[in-house]
C-alpha positions in Angstrom: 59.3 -8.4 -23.6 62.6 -8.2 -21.6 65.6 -10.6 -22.4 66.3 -10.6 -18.2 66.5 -14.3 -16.8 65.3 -14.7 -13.6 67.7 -17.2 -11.1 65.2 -20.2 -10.8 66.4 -20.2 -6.9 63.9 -17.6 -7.2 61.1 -18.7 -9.0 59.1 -20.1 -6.2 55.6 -20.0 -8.9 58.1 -23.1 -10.4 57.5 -24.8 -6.7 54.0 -24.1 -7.2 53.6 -25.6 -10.4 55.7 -29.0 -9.2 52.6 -29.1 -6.4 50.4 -28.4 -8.9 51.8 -31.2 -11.1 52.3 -33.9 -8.5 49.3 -33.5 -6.9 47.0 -34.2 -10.0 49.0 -37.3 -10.8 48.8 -38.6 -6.9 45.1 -37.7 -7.1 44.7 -39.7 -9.8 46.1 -42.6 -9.2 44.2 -42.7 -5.6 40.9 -41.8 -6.7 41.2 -41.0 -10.7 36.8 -40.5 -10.7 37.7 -37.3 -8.6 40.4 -36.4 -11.4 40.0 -38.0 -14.8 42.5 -36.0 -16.4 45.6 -36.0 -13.5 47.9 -37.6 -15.7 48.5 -34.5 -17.6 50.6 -33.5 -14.5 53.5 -35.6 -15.7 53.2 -33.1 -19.3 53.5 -30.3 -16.5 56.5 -31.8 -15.0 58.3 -32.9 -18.4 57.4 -28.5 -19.6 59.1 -27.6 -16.8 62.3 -29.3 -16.5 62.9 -28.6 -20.1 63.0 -24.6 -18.9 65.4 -25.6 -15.8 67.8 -28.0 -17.7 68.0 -26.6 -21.3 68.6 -23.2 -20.0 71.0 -24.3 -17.6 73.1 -26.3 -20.2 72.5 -23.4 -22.0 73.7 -21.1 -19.7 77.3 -23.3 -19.2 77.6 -23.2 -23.0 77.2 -19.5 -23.0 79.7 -19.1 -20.2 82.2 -21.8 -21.5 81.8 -23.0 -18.2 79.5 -26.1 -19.3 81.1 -30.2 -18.4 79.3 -33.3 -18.9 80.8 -34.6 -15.7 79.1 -31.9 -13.8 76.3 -32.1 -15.3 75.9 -35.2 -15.1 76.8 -35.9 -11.5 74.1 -33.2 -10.3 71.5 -35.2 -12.3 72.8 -38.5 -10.3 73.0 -36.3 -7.0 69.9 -35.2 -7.5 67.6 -38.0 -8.2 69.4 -41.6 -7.7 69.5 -41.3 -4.2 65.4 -41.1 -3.5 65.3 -43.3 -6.2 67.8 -45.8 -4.4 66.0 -45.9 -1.0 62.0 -46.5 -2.8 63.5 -48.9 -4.6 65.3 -50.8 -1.6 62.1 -50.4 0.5 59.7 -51.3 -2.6 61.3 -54.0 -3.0 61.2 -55.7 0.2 57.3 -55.3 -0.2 57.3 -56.9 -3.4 59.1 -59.6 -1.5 56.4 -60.1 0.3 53.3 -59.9 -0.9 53.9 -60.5 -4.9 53.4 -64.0 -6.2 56.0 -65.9 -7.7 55.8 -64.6 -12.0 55.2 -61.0 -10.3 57.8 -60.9 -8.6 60.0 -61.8 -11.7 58.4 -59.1 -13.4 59.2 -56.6 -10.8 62.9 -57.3 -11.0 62.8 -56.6 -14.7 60.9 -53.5 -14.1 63.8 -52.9 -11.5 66.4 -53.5 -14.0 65.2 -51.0 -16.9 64.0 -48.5 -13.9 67.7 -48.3 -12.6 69.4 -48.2 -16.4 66.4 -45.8 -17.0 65.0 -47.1 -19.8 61.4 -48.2 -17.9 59.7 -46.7 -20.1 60.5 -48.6 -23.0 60.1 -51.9 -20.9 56.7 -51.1 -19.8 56.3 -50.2 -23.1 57.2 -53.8 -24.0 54.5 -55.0 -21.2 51.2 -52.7 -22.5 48.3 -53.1 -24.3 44.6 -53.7 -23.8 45.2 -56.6 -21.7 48.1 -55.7 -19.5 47.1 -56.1 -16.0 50.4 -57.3 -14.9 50.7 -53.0 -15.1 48.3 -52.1 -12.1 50.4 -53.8 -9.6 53.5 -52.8 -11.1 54.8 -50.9 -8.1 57.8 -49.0 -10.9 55.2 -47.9 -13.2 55.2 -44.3 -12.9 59.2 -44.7 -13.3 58.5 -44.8 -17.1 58.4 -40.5 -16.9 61.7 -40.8 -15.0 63.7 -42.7 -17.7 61.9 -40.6 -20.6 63.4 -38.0 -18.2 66.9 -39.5 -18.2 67.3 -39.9 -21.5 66.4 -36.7 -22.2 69.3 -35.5 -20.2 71.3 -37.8 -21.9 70.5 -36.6 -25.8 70.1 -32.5 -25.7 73.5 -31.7 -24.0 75.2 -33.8 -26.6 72.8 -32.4 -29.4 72.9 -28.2 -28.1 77.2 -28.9 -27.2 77.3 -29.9 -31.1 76.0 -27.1 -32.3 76.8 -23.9 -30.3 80.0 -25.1 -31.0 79.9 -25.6 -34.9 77.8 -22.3 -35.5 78.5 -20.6 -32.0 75.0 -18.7 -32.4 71.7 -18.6 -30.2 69.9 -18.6 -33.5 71.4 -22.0 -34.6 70.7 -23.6 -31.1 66.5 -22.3 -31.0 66.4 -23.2 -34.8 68.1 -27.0 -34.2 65.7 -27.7 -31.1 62.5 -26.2 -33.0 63.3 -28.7 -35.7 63.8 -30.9 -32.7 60.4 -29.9 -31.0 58.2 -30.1 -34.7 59.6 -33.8 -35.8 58.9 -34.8 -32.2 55.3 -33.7 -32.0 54.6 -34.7 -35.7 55.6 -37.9 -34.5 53.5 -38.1 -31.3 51.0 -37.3 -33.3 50.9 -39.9 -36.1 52.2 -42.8 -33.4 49.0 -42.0 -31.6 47.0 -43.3 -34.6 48.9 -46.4 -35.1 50.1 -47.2 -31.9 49.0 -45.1 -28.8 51.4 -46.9 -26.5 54.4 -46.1 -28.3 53.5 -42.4 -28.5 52.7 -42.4 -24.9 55.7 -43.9 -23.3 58.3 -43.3 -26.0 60.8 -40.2 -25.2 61.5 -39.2 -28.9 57.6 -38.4 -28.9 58.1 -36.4 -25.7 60.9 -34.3 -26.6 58.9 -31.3 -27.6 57.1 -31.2 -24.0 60.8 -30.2 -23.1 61.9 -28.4 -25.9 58.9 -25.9 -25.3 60.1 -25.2 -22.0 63.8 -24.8 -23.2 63.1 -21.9 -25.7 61.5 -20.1 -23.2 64.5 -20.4 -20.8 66.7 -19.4 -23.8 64.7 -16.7 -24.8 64.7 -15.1 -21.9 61.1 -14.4 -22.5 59.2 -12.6 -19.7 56.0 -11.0 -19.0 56.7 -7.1 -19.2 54.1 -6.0 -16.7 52.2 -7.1 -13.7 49.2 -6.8 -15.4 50.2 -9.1 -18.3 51.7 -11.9 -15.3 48.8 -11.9 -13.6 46.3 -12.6 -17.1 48.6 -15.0 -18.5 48.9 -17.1 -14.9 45.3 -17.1 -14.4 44.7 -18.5 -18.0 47.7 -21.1 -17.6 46.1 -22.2 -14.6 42.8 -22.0 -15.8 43.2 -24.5 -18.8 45.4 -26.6 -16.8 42.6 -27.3 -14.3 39.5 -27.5 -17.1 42.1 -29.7 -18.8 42.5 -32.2 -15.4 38.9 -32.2 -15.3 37.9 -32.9 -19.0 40.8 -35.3 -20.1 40.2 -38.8 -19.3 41.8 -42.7 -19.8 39.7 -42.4 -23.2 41.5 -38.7 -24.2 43.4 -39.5 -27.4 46.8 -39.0 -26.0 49.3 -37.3 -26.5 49.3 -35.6 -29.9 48.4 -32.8 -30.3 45.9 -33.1 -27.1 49.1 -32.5 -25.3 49.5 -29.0 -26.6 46.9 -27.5 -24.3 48.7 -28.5 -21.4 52.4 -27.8 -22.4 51.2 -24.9 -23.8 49.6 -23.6 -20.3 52.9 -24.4 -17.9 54.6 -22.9 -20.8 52.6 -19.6 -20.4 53.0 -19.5 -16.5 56.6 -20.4 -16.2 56.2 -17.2 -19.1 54.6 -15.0 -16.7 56.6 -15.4 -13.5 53.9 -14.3 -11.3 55.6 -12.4 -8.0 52.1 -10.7 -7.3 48.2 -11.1 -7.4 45.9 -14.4 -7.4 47.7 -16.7 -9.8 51.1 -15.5 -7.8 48.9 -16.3 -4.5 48.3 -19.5 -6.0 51.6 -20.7 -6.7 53.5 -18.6 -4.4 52.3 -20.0 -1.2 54.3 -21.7 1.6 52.1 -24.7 1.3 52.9 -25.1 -3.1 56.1 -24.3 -2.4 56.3 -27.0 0.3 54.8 -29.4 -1.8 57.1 -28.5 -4.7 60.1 -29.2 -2.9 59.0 -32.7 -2.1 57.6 -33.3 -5.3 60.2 -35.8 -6.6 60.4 -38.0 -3.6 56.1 -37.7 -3.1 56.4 -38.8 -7.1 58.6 -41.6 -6.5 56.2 -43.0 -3.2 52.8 -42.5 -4.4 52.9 -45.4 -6.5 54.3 -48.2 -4.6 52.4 -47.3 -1.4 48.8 -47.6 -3.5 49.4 -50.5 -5.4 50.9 -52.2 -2.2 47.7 -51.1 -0.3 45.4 -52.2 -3.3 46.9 -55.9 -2.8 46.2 -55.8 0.8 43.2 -54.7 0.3 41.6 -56.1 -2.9 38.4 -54.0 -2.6 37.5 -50.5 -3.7 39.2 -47.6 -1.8 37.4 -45.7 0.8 37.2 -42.2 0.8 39.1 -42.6 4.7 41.3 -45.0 2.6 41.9 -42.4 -0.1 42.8 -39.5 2.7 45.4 -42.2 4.6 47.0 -43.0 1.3 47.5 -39.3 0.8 49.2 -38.9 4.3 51.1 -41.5 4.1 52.4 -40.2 0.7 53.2 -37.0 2.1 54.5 -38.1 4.9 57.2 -40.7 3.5 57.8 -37.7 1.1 58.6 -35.6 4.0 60.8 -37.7 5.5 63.2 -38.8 2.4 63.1 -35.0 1.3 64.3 -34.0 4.5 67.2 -37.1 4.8 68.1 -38.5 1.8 67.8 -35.5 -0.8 68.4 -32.7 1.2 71.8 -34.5 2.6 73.0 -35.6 -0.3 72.8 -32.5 -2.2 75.0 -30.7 0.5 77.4 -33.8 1.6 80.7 -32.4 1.0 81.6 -36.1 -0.1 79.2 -36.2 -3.0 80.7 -32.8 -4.4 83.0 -35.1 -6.7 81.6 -35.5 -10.0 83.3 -38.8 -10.8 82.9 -39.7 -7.0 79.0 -39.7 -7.7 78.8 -41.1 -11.1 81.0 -44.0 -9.5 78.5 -45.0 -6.3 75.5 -44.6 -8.1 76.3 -47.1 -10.7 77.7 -49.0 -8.0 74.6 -49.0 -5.9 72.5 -50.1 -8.9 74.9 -52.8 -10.0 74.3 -54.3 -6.2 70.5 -53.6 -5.9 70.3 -55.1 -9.3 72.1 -58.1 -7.8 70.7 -59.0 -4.7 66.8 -58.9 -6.2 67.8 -61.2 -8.7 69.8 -63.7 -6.3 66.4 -63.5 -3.9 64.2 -64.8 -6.5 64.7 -68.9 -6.2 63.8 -68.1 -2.0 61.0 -66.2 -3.2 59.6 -69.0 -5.1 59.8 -71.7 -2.8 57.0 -69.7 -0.7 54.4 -70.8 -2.8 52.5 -74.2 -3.7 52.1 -75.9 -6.9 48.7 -74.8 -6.7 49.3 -71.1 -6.2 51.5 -71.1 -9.1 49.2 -72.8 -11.2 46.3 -70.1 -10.7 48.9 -67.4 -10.9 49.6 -68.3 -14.6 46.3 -67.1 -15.5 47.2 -63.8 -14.7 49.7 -63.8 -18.0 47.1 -66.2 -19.8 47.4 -66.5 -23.1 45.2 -64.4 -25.2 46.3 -64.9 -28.8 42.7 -66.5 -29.8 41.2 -63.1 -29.7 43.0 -62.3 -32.9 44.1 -58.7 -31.8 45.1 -56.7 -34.3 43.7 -58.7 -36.6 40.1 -58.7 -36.1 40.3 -56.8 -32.8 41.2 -53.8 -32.2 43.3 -52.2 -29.8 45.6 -49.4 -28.8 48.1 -51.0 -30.3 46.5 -51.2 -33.9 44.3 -47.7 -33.7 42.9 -47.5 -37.2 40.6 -49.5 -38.7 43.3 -50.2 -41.8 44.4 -52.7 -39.9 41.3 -54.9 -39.5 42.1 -57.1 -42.1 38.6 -57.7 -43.9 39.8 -60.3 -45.9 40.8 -62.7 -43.1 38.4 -61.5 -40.5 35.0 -61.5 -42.8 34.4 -65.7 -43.2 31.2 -65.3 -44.9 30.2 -67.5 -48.3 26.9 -67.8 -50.2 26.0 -71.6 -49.7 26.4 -71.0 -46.1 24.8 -70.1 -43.1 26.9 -67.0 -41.9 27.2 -65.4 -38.2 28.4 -62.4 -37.2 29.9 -61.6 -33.9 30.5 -58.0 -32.9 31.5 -56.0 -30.6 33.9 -55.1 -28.2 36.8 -57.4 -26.0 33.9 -59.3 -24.6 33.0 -60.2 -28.0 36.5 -61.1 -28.9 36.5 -63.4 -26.0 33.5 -65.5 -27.4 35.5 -66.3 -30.8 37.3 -69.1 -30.8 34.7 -71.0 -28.7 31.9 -70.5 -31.0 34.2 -71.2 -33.9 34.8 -74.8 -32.6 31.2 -75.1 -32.6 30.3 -74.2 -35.9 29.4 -77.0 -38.3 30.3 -77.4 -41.8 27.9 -75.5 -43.3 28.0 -72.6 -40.6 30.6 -69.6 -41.0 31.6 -66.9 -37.9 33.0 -63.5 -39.0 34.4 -61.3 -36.0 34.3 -57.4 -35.9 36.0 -56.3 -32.4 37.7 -53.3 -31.0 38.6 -52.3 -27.1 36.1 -50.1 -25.9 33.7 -50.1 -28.6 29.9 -50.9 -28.1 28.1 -52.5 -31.2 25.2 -50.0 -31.2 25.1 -47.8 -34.2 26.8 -43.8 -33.7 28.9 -44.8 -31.4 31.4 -42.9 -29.2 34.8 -43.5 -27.8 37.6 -43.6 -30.7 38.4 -43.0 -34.2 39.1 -47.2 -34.9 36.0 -47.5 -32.9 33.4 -45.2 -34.9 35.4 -46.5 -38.2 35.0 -49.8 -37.7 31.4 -50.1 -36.3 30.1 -47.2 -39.0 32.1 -49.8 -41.6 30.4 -52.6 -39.9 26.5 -51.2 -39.9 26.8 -49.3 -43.1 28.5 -51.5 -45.4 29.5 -55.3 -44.4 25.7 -56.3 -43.1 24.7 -54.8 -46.6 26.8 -56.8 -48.8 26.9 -59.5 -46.8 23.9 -62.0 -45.6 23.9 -63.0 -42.0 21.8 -65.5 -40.7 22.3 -64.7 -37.5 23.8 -61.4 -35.4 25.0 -61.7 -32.2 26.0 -58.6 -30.2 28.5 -59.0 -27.1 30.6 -56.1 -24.9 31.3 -54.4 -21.3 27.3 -53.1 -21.3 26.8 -50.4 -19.4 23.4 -48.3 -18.6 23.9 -45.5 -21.4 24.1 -48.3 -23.8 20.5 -48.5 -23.7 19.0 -46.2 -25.4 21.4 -46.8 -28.5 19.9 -50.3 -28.3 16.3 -49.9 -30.1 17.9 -48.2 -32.6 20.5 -50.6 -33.3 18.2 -53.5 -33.4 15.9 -51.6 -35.4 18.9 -51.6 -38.2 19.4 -55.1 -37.4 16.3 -56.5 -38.3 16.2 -55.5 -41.9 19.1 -57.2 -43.1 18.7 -60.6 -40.1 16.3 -62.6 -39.2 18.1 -63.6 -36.1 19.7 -61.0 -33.6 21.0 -62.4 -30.2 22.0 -60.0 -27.4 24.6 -61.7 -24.5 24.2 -59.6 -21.4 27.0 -58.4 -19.3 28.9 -61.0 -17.4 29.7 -61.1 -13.9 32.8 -59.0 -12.8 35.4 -58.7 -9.5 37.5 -55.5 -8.0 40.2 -57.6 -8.9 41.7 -60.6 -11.2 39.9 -63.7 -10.2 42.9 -65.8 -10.3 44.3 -63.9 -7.4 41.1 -64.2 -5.6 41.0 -68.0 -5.9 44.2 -67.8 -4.1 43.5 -65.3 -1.3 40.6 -67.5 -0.7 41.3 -70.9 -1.5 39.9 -71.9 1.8 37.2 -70.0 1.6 35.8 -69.1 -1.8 32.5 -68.0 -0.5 34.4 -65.1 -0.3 35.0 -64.0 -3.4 31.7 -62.9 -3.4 32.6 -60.3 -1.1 34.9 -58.9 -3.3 32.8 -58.8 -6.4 30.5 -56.6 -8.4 27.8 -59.6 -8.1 24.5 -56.5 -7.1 25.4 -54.1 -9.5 25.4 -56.8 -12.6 22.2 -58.5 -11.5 20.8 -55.0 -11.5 22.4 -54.2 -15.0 21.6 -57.6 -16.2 17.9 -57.2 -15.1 17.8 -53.8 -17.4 19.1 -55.0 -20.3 17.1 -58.0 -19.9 13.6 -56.0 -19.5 14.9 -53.9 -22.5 15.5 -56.6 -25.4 12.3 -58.5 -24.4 10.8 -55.5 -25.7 13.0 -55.8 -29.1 12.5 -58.0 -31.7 16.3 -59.9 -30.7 16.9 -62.4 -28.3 18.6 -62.0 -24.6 20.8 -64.5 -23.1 21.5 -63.6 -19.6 25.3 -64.5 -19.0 24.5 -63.8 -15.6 22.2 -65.8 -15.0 24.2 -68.7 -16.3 27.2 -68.0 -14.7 26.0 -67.3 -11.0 23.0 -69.2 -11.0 21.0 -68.5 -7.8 23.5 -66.5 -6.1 26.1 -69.4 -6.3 28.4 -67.9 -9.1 31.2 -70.7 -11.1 34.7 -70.3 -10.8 36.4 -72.8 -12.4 35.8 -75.2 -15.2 35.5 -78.9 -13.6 39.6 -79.6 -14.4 39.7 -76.6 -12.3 40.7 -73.8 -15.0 39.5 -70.4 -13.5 36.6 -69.2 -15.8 37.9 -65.7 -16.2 41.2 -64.9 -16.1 41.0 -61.3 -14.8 38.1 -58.5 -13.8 36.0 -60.4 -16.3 37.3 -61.7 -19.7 36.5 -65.6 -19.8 39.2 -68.0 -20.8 38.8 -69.8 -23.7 37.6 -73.1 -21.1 35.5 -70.7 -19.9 34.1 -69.7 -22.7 33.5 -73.1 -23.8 31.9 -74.1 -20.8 29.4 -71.6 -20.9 28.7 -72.1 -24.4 27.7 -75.6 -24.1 24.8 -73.9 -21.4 24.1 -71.5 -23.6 24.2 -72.7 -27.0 23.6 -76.5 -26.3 23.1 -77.4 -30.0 24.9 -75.2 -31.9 25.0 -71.9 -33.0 22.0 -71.9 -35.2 
């Protein structure tokens, strides 16, 4: 192992890994089926500009040579510019084609995006039900700020203490500490809070920090032969890991590691001959990596812009024009904005830099939030009226309480006490399942009678069948649920509701079969009908035409699914009710409630007046 640092001006396998890394994310977000597991690319990019920033603030401490101005000002120079001119242009879009409340959203997202702390305000915005977040053209900003404020913390934090102890030993041993508390707090935030441990930076640092130590290390691969083994494994679990990983992966954690770990291993290697150099070495990665950031900052914006033009599914000629326009708007802002601002003899100043940008953000800031009254006045009463059903309010699903979510990942904190409703001189009910069970509670609980009782046991993305998959709070709570709580307590009748899908099927016989010992009644609500897209902002694309909507819905594939499940429970001692069939009854599917309410307020979830409306078809005398 030689202690020889390599100029990163020469590491083009660094270039390589940027294209490796942006392309997975872009891929992901066009067509994440092709790519489950793209995300991890933002890991890759976070690995990586721990090993170019920690060693170059390294590298000025070392040399007394190191100022916060300058360093400081290159990070401005570097990145506000791009960012300035998607911002400017994404924001005229959003102009456009948001609706009022979205737009207002947008300039909040614009705000924290500029100060860089987006990740903490999307933070704010996420959960199971935050759809506000897939037309959020700023999103992916979120890694940018985490990025930021990264920058901002770990000069102050290595200045400190090369200067107190003026030692490599105490600066590796302070960021290790750094790196451990960070992951060990990824880790146990992803238990109790998956949203926090995914957007937060303190739970980040050690993608960084990992990166770092091998800058400061000067750790290097001592042969050709050892390069070339360690690239190809890098890139090997990098790949299995894009492929495996998906929206479901617990992340990040300690499922982070196998990702950091692998860029950590090739930036380790620095491959300058055979495959893996061959690889990442090319003109066409290195290409790619030098327009990275600005194809990072476009991808975005130009999909979910696209997606509310076009409401439907991409196609795969979709997909491929998305791409090039990516790469060409990437091209183009590379070529003009970055590449001229890093060599404008005008922006050599530090303080000169530091000043504009904050001056450009102060006015962007400005000028979005003094367009928002115009923006407003584009729309009717009516539009804004269906548009408030995109933020509906979804507080009668008791989450965290007796649902489940990201946000409460552990079954600890279904609270048995005040979810379970059950007494011994009444008729009890239970209701289980996953958020389209939840949806169903409050409706049925207004139609209980006095002797009738309704307990709820829900959690996102969790099937009532028994052995189930997906999560820890999901297997908990549902091996809780079909172990324990039907046991000690007597349910007159069982009703199981969620997102069916086809490989639910099999799990069913088995789950009824457990059923029927301990009810005499078991009731099975089908899947529901389901759009590409909120149905609130399909009522008004199509208020004109709502015979349309159709169009744009997943009305064939749920009469087939509903049909399966159907032919299934008939076959079962428990009972079907074909949600279907009682929303979209002969083809002609219902909207809106009679005071005009939109039944579902997004892809699928029913409103509470939806809900109650199709409770009085379904259950026309009561629960029991």
């Amino acid at each position: 192992m030689t202690h020889t640092v390599i100029k990163h001006s020469q590491r083009k396998d660094i270039q390589g890994l940027r294209a490796l890394a942006v392309l997975s994310v872009v891929i992901f977000h066009i067509s994440p089926a092709n790519l489950k597991g793209g995300y991890l690319g933002v890991d890759v990019f976070f690995v990586i500009s721990g090993y170019l920033i920690i060693g170059q603030i390294w590298r000025g401490l070392v040399s007394n040579e190191f100022s916060f101005t300058d360093f400081y000002s290159k990070r401005f120079r570097r990145l506000f510019p791009s960012f300035a001119v998607v911002a400017i242009v994404t924001t005229l879009f959003a102009y456009m084609m948001m609706l009022p409340e979205e737009y207002k959203t947008y300039i909040h997202s614009l705000i924290a995006s500029s100060l860089y702390v987006s990740n903490y305000w999307f933070y704010s915005q996420s959960g199971y039900f935050a759809n506000a977040l897939e037309f959020a053209p700023l999103l992916h900003t979120w890694s940018l700020s985490v990025e930021e404020q990264f920058y901002l913390i770990f000069p102050f934090i290595m200045y400190v203490v090369y200067k107190k102890f003026i030692a490599t030993r105490a600066v590796i041993l302070s960021l290790a500490v750094v790196a451990v508390i960070s992951l060990i707090a990824s880790e146990i935030a992803l238990h109790y809070d998956a949203s926090l441990s995914f957007y937060f930076a303190p739970t980040r640092f050690w993608q960084f920090v990992l990166g770092g130590l091998v800058s400061i290390l000067a750790i290097q691969a001592t042969s050709e032969r050892v390069s070339e083994i360690c690239t190809l494994i890098g890139l090997t679990v990098l790949l299995v890991c894009f492929f495996l990983f998906n929206k479901t992966t617990p992340f990040p954690g300690i499922y982070a590691l196998p990702t950091s770990l692998a860029t950590a291993l090739i930036i380790y290697a620095c491959p300058q001959k055979g495959l893996g150099a061959l690889i990442l070495n090319n003109k066409l990665a290195t290409y790619i990596g030098n327009i990275s950031y600005s194809l990072y900052l476009w991808h975005w914006p130009v999909i979910v812009f696209y997606k509310l033009y076009n409401i439907d599914n991409l196609s795969r000629f979709e997909k491929l024009m998305l791409l090039g326009i990516c790469l060409l708007l990437a091209d183009l802002t590379y070529r003009f904005v970055e590449n001229r601002f890093r060599g404008n003899r005008y922006t050599q100043n530090p303080n000169r830099v530091i000043s504009l940008s904050l001056a450009a953000s102060l006015v962007m800031i400005c000028s979005t939030i003094i367009s928002t009254p115009f923006h407003s006045n584009k729309f009717s009463a009516k539009e804004t009226y269906l548009e408030s059903f995109l933020d509906y309010d979804k507080s009668h699903y008791r989450r965290d309480i007796c649902f489940l979510t990201t946000s409460s990942n552990d079954f600890k904190f279904y609270n048995q006490e005040f979810c379970i409703n059950a007494e011994e001189n009444k008729r009890n009910i239970l209701l289980i399942g996953d958020s389209h069970s939840a949806m169903w509670y409050e409706a049925m609980r207004r139609k209980l009678k006095d002797n009738e009782t309704l307990t709820q046991v829900s959690a996102s993305g969790c099937w009532p069948v028994v052995s189930p998959t997906g999560e820890k709070r999901c297997k908990d709570l549902m091996q809780w649920a079909f172990d324990d709580l039907i046991n000690q307590v007597e349910f007159e009748k069982i009703i199981l509701a969620g997102r069916w899908r086809k490989q639910h099927v099999k799990k069913l016989e088995s789950t009824i079969e457990l059923l029927k010992r301990k009810t005499n009644s078991i009731e099975f609500l089908g899947p529901i009908m389901e759009y590409n897209t909120d149905l609130p902002r399909l009522l008004i694309s199509y208020q004109a035409e709502q015979s349309k909507i159709l169009e744009h819905s997943l009305y064939f594939e749920k009469q087939a699914l509903d049909k399966l499940f159907l032919k299934t429970i008939s076959e079962t001692p428990a009972s079907y009710i074909s949600l279907f069939n009682t929303l979209c009854e002969l083809g002609n599917c219902t909207l809106t409630t009679e005071q005009g309410i939109p039944v579902q307020f997004d892809y699928g979830h029913l409103t509470l007046e939806g809900s109650e409306m199709l409770l009085e078809k379904i259950y026309p005398n009561g629960l029991l």
